[in-house]
C-alpha positions, 0 to 999 in steps of 0.5 A: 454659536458654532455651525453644526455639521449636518447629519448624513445617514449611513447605511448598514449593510450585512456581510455574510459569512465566507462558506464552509469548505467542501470536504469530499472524502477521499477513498481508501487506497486500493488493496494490495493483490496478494503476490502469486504464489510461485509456480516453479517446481522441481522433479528432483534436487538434480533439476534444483542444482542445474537450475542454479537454484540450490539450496531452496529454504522453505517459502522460497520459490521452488521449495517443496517438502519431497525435496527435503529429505531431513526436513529441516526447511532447507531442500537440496541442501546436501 
């Protein structure tokens, strides 16, 4: 006959799972502020072309329709 190893209990020990990651949410980013409008503006095509500014195209800084005579979107074309 053979010897028989003795039996040693074995202990069980429950792992618990890793936590869940933390999500924090982030916010959205901020609003872009409107750019200004322009405040430049001219008394006549005369101050446009010593400012250096002339031609003024519609939505450009300074551009005004009292300044364009054929109002065709450009002011102080001519």
């Amino acid at each position: 006959m053979q010897p028989v190893a003795p039996v040693v209990p074995t202990t069980t020990i429950a792992v618990a799972p890793p936590p869940q990651p933390v999500v924090i949410p982030t916010p959205p980013p901020a609003a872009v502020p409107p750019a200004p409008k322009s405040t430049v503006s001219y008394g006549s095509c005369d101050d446009v072309r010593a400012a250096g500014a002339a031609p003024i195209h519609k939505g450009e800084p300074g551009y005004s329709t009292k300044l364009d005579r054929d109002k065709d979107g450009i002011a102080c074309d001519k």
